[in-house]
GUBAFI-735202 format. One line per field, with one value per residue (C-alpha): residue number from 1; residue in three letters; x, y, z. Coordinates in nm, 4 decimals. Each point is the difference from the previous one (the first is absolute). Layout:
<pts>
n <- [NUM;...]
res <- [ALA;...]
xx <- [X;...]
yy <- [Y;...]
zz <- [Z;...]
</pts>
This chain:
<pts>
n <- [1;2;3;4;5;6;7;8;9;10;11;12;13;14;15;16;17;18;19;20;21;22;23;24;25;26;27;28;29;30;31;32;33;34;35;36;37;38;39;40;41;42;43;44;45;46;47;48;49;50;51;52;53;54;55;56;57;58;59;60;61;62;63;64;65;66;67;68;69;70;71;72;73;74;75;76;77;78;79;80;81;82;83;84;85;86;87;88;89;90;91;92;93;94;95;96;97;98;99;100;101;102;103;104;105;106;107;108;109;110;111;112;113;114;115;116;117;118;119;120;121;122;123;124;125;126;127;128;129;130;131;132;133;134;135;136;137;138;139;140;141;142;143;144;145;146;147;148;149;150;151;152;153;154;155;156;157;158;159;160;161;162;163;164;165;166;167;168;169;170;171;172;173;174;175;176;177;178;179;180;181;182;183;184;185;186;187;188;189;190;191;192;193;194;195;196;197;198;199;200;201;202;203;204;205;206;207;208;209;210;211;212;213;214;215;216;217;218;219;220;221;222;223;224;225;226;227;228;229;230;231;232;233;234;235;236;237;238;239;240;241;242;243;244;245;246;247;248;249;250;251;252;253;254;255;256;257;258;259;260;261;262;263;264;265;266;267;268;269;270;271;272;273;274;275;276;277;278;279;280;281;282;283;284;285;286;287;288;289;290;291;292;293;294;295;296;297;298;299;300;301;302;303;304;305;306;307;308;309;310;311;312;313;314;315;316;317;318;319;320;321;322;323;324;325;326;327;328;329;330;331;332;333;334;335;336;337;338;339;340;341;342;343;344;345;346;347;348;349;350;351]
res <- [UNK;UNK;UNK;UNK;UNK;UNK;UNK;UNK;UNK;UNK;UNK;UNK;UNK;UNK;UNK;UNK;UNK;UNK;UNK;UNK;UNK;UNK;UNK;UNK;UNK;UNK;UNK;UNK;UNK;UNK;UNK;UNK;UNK;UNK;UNK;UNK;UNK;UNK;UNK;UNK;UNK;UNK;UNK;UNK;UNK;UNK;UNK;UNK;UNK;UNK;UNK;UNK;UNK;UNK;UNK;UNK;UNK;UNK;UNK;UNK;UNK;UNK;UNK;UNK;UNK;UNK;UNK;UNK;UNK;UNK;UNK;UNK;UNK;UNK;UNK;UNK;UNK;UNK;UNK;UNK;UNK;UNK;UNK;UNK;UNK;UNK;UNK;UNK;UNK;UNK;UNK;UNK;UNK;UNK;UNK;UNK;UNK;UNK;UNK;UNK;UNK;UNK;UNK;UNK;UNK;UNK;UNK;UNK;UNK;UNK;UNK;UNK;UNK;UNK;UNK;UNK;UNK;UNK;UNK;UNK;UNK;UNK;UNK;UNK;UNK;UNK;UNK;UNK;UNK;UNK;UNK;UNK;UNK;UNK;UNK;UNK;UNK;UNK;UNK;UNK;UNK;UNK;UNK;UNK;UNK;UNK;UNK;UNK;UNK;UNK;UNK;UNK;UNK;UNK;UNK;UNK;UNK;UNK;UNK;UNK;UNK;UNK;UNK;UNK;UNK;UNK;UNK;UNK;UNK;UNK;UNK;UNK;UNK;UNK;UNK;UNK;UNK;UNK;UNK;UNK;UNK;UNK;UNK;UNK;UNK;UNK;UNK;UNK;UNK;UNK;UNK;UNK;UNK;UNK;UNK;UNK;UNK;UNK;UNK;UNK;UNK;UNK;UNK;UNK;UNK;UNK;UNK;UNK;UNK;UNK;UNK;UNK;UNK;UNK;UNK;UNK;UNK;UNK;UNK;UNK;UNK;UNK;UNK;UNK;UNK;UNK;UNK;UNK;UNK;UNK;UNK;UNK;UNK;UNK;UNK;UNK;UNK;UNK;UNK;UNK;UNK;UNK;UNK;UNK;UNK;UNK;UNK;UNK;UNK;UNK;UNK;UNK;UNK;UNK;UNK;UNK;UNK;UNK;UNK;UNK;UNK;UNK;UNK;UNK;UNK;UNK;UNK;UNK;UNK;UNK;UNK;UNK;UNK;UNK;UNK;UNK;UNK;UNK;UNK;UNK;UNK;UNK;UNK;UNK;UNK;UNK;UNK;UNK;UNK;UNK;UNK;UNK;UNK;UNK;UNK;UNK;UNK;UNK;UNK;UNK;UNK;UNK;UNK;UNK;UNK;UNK;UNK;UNK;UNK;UNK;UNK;UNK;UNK;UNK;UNK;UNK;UNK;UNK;UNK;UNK;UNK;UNK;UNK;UNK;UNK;UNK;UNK;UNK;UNK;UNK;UNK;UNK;UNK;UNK;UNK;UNK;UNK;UNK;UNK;UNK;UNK;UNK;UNK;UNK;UNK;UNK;UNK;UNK;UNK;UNK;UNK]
xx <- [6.2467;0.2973;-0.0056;0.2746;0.0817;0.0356;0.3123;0.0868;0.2633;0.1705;0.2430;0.0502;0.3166;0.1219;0.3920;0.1054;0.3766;0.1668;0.0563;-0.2539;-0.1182;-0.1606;-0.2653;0.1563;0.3283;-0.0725;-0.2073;0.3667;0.2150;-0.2095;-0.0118;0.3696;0.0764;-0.3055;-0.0779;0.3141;-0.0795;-0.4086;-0.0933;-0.3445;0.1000;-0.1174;-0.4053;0.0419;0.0960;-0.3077;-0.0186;0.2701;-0.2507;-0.3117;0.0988;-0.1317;0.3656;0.2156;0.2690;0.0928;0.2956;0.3187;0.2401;0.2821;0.0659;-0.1644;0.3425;0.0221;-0.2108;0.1712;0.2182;-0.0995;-0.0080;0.0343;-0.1692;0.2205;0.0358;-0.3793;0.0137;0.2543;-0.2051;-0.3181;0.1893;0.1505;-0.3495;-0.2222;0.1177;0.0494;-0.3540;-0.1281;0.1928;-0.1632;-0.3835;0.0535;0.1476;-0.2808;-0.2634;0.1348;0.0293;-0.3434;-0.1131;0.2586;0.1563;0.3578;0.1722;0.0290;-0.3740;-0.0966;-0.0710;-0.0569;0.0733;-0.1251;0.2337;-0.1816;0.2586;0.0251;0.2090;0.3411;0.1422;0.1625;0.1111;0.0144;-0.3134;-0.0785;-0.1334;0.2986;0.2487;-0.1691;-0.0045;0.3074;-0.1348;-0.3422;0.0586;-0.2265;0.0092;0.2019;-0.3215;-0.2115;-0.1699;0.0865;-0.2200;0.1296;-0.2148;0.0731;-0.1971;-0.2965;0.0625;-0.2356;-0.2511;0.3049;-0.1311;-0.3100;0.0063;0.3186;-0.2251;-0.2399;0.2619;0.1334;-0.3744;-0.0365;0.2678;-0.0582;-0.3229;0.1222;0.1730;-0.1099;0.2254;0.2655;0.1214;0.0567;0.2172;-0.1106;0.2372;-0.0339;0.3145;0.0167;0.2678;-0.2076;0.2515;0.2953;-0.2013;0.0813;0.1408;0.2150;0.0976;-0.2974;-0.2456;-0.3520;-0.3358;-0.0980;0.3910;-0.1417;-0.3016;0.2205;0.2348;-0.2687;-0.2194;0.2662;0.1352;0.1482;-0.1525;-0.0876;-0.2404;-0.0538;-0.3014;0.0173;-0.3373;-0.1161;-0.3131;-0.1851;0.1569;-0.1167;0.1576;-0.1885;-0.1364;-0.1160;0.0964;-0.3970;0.0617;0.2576;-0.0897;0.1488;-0.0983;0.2149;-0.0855;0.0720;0.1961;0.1636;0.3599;0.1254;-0.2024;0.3135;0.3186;0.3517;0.2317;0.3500;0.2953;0.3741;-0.0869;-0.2019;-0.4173;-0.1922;-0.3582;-0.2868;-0.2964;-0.3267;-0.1731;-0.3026;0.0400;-0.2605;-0.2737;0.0539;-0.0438;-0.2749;-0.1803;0.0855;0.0960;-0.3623;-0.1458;0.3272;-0.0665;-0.3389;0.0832;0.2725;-0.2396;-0.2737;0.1882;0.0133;-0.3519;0.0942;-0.1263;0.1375;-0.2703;0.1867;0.3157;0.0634;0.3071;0.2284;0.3891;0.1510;0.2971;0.1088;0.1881;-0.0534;-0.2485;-0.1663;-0.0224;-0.1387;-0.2528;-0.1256;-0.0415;-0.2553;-0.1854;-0.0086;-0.0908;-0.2530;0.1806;-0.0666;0.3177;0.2373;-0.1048;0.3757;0.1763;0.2260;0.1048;0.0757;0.1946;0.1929;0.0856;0.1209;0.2316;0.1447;-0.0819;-0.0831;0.2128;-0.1356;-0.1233;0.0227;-0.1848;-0.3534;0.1475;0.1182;-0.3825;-0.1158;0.2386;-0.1377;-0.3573;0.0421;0.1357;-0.3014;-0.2631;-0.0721;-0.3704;-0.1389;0.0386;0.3019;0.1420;0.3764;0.0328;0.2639;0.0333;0.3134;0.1821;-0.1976;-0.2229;-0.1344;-0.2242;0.0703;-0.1756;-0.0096;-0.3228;0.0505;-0.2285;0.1033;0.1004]
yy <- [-3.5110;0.0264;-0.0145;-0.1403;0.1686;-0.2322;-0.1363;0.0642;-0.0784;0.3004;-0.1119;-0.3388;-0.1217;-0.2647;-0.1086;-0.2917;-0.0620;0.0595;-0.3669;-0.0999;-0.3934;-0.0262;-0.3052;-0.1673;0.0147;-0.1732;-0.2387;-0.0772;-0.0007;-0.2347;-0.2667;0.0534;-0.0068;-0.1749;-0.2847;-0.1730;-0.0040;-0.0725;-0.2586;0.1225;0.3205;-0.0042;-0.1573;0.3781;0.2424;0.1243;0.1985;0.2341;0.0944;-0.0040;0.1456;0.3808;0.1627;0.1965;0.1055;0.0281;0.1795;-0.1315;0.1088;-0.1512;-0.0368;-0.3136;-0.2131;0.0216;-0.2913;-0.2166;-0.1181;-0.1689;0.2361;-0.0995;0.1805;0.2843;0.0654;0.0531;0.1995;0.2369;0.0505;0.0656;0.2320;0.2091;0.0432;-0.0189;0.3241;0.1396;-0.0530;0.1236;0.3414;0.0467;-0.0985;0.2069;0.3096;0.0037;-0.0349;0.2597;0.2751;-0.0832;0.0589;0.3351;-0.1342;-0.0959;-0.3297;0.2290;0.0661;-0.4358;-0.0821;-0.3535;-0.2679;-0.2954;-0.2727;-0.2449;-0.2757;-0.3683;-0.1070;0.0667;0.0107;0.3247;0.0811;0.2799;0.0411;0.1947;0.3570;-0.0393;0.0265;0.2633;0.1809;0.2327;0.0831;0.1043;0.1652;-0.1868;0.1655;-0.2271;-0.0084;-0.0977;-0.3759;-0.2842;-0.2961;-0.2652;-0.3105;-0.3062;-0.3154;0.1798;-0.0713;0.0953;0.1549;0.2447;0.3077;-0.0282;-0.1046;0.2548;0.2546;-0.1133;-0.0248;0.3843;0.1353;-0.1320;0.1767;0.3160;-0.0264;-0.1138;0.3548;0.2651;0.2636;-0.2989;-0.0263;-0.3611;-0.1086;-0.3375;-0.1840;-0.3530;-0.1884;-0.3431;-0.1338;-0.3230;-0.0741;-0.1222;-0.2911;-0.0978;-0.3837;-0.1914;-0.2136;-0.3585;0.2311;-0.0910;0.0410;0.3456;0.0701;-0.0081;0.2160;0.2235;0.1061;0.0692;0.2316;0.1673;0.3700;0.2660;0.3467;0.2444;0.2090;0.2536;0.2156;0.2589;0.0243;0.2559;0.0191;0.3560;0.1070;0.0189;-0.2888;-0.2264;-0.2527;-0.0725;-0.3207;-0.0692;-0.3634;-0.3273;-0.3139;-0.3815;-0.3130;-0.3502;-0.2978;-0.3008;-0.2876;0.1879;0.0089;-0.1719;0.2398;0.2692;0.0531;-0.0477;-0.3064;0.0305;-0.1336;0.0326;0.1551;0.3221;0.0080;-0.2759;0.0691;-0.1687;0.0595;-0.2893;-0.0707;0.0356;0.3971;0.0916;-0.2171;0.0454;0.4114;-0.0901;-0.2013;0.1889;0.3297;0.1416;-0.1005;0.0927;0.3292;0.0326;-0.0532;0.2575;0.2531;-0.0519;0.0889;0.3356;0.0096;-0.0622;-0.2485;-0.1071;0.2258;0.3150;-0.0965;0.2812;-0.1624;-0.3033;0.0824;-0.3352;-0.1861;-0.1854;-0.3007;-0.1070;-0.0110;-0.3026;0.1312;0.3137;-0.2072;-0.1518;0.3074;0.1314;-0.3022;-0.0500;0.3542;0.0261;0.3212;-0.1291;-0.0957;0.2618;0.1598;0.0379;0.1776;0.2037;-0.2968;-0.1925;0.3304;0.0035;-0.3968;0.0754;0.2664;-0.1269;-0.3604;-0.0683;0.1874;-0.1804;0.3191;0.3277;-0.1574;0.1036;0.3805;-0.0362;-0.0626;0.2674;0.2533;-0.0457;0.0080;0.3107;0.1057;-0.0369;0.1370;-0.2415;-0.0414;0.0480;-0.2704;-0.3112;-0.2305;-0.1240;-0.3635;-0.2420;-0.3714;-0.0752;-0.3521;-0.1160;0.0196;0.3078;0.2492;0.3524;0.2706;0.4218;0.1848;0.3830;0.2903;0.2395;0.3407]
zz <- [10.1705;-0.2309;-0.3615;-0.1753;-0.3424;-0.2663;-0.1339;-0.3640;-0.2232;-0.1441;-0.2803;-0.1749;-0.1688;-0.1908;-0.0831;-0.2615;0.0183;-0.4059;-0.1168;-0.2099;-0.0430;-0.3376;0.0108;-0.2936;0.0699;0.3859;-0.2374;-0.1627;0.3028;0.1581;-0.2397;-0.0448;0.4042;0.1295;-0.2034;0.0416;0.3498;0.0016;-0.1861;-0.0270;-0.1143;-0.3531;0.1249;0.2484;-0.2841;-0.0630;0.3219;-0.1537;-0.2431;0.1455;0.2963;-0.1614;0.0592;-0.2416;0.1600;0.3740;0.1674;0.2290;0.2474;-0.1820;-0.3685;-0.1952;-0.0313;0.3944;-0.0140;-0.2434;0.2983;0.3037;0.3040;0.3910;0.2931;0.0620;-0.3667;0.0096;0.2942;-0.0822;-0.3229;0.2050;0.2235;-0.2373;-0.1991;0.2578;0.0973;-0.3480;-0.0496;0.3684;-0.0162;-0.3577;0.1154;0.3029;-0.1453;-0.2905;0.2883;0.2347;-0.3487;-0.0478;0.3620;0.0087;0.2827;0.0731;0.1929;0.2918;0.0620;-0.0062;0.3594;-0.0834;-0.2668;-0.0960;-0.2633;-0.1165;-0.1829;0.0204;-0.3310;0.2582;0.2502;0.1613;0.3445;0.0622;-0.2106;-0.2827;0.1309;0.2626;-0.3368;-0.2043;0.3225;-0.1295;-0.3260;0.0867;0.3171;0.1985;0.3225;0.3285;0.2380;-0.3566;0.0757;-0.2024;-0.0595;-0.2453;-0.0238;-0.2070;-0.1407;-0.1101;-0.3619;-0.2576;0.2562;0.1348;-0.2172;0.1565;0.3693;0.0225;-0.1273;0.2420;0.3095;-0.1137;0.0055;0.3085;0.1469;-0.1019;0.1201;0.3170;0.0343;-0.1853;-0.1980;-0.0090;-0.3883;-0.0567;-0.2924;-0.1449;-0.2025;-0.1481;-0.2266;-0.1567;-0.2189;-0.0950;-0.2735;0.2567;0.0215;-0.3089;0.0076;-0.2061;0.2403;0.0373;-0.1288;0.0836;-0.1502;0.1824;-0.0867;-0.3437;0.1012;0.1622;-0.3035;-0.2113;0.2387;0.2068;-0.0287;0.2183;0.1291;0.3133;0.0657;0.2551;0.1462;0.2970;0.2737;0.2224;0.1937;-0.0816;-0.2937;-0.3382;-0.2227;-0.2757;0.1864;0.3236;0.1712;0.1245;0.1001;0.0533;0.0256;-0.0629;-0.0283;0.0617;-0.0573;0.1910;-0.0857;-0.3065;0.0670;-0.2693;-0.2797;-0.0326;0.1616;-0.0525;0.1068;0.0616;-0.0435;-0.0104;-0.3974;0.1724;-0.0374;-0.2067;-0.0895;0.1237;-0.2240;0.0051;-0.3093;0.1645;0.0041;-0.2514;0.1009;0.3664;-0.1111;-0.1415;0.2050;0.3258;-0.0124;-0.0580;0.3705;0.1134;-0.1460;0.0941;0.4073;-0.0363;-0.1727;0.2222;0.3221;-0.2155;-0.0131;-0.3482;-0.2935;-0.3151;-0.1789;0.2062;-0.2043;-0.2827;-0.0940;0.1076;-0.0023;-0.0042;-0.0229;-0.3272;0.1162;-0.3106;-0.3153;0.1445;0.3537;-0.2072;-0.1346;0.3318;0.1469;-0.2463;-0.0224;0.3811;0.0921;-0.3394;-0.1293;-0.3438;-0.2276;-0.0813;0.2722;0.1818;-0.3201;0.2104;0.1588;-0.3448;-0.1173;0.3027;-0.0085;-0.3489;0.0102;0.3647;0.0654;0.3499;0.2263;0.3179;0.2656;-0.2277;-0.2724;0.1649;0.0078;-0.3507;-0.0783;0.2800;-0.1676;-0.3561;0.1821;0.1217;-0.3189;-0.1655;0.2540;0.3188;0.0204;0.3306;0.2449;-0.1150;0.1617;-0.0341;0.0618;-0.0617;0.0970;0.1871;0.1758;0.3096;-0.2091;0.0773;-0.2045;0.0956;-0.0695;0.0166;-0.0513;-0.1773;-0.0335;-0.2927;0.0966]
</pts>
């Protein structure tokens, strides 16, 4: 019989590109650019500031969006920082680790604010010295649960060959969706959640890191398809975002969780510590009152929302990061919500 060592995650990084977006000044550029153009503007306000954000960080300086931009505009601008911010995650991780480009046998890119062919790892091959024979995976439309099912998809294959170092790597550059152009309601959403950011992590089964990767699992529901996405146009990437977020988090994501955990031989009670996403102060809220952590409960995830908005994919490894910072209890589980609508979730045991 052969026993598979387990997979752990060695090093965690983060990367948030250097423009800062103040809260209150978006809260004045959009009235000044926005409400011209949506004539309910002024009854959606409020979301600026009760949204529980700060500041949050950009690719591109603030008065880049003071002027309508097209689709390769956007994608040039998601090219050029996409990789910025992927050669920074993944240099921080591999330090960490004490490894270089040239030892990654595999790695995984997890982006889906852009568009880039070839794709990411593929153009910060140079830099870090990735290795020719090293295998790229770059997957796209996983959205907010990116961080965590491409955490789950790089445990996996390490696991699937052991020794193999497998470089994770996960990008968004949310604010590119930013729309000036027949701006709609999740449009409005949109500007006052979104921010930029990477983060990396690097996995190998058998050595010592701190945390094992002791489970995967996700959960889609049917019928869902018009929850989260992105439409698009001639103008780049428009958000799709339903109102019914929140209360469809809350009413739903506890059995959901429950099914996944028990396939672990796991229960909610088994939970030490949930490492979620923050979408959003709301979807914050619905989390803790539909898996009864108690209010307050997902602090790290408020902190993180505040100093970085929602960066889409990283933002769960933002909140991991600051988790691990502090001590990780036990057993956690990562889990993020993501378009199709999926829940997805990773399962850690402290080292």
């Amino acid at each position: 019989m052969t026993v598979t060592a387990p997979v752990r995650i060695l090093s965690l990084a983060t990367a948030s590109p250097p423009h800062e977006l103040p809260q209150d000044e978006v809260v004045k550029a959009a009235t000044d650019l926005l409400s011209p153009r949506f004539p309910g503007f002024e009854r959606m306000a409020p979301v600026f500031m009760t949204a529980g954000i700060r500041t949050r960080q950009s690719v591109v300086p603030f008065e880049w969006f003071f002027e309508p931009k097209d689709w390769p505009q956007r994608t040039q601008a998601y090219t050029d920082g996409a990789v910025e911010l992927f050669v920074r995650a993944a240099e921080a991780a591999l330090a960490q680790a004490g490894l270089t480009g040239a030892e990654v046998d595999a790695i995984v890119t997890v982006s889906s604010t852009g568009i880039a062919t070839p794709s990411l790892e593929a153009r910060a091959m140079g830099r870090l010295g990735f290795r020719s024979d090293a295998a790229r995976v770059p997957v796209f439309g996983l959205g907010c649960a990116g961080g965590t099912t491409g955490l789950s998809l790089a445990a996996r294959l390490a696991k699937s060959e052991p020794g193999c170092t497998v470089l994770f790597v996960c990008v968004e550059l949310c604010t590119l969706a930013f729309r000036l152009d027949n701006p709609s309601k999740a449009d409005i959403v949109a500007t006052a959640l979104f921010g930029d950011g990477a983060a990396a992590c690097v996995l190998r089964a058998g050595e010592a890191g701190f945390a094992e990767v002791a489970g995967t699992a996700e959960h889609t529901w049917p019928d869902t398809l018009d929850i989260m996405g992105w439409r698009v146009d001639p103008m780049g990437f428009g958000v799709i975002f339903a109102q019914s977020i929140p209360p469809f988090a809350r009413r739903e994501v506890r059995p959901a969780m429950e099914t996944m955990l028990a396939a672990q031989q796991l229960s909610l009670a088994d939970v030490d510590r949930f490492i979620c996403h923050p979408g959003g102060m709301k979807v914050i809220e619905a989390l803790e009152t539909g898996l009864d952590l108690g209010q307050g409960a997902l602090d790290l995830e408020r902190e993180v929302l505040a100093d970085h908005g929602n960066m889409s994919a990283p933002t769960a490894l933002f909140v991991l990061d600051r988790a691990r910072r502090r001590g990780l209890p036990h057993r956690s589980v990562v889990t993020a919500l993501g378009p199709g609508f999926t829940a997805s979730t990773v399962t850690l045991l402290a080292a």
